[in-house]
C-alpha positions in Angstrom: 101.5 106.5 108.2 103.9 106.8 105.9 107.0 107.2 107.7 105.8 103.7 109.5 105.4 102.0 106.1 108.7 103.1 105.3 110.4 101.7 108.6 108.4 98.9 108.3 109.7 98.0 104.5 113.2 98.9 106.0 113.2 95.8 108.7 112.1 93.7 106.4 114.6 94.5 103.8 116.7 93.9 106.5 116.1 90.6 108.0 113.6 89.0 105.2 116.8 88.0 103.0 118.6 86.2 106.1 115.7 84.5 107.1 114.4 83.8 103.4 117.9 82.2 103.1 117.9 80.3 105.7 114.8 78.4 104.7 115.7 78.1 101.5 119.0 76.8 102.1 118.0 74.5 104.8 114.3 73.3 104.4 114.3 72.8 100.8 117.1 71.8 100.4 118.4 74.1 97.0 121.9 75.0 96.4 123.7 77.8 98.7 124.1 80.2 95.3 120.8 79.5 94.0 119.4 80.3 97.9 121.4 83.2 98.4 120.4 85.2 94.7 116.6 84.4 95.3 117.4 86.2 99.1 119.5 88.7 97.5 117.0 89.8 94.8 114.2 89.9 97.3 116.1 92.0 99.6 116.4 94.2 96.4 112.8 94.2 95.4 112.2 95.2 99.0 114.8 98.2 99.2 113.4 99.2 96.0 109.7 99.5 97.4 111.0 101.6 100.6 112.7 103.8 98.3 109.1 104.4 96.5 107.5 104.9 99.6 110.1 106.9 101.3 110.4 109.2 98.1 106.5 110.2 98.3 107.0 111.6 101.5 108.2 115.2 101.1 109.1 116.0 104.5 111.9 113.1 104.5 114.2 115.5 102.1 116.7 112.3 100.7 116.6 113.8 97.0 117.1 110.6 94.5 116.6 107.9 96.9 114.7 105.7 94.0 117.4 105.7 91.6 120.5 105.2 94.3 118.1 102.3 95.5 117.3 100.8 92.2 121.4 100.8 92.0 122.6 100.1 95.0 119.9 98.5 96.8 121.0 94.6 95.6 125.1 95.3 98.3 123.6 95.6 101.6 121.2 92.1 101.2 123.9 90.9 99.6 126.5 91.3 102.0 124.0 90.0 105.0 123.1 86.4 103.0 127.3 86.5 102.2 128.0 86.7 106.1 124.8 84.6 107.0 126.2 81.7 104.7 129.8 82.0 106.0 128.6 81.8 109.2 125.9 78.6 108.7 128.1 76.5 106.7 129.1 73.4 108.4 
């Protein structure tokens, strides 16, 4: 159950920031910086919380995940709202 929890959290770390982007950029209307740092920070909320979960699993075996994710886990949302954005502006 775990390990599905943890793929689950992944995905949505994954595609939740593009999408949550999208919206905001497009149906209400905010600003693309404003859109893209809510996006990015949920993304990072999201890698954070499959981090947790993954690290309670002792059969996974990734050492410090938490920490590396509480670090780290803002660049790979980031970079997927960056290259949505390029690629949705008019």
């Amino acid at each position: 159950m775990i390990k599905f929890a943890g793929t689950a959290l992944l995905l949505t770390a994954l595609a939740l920031p593009v999408v949550l982007f999208l919206l905001l950029k497009v149906r209400l209307g905010l600003s693309g910086f404003v859109a893209a740092t809510i996006s990015i920070a949920v993304g990072w909320v999201l890698n954070v919380a499959w981090a947790f979960v993954t690290a309670r699993d002792p059969s996974q075996g990734y050492g410090d995940v938490l920490s590396i994710a509480a670090y780290f886990g803002w660049a790979c949302p980031t970079v997927l709202v960056v290259l949505t954005w390029l690629v949705a502006s008019p």
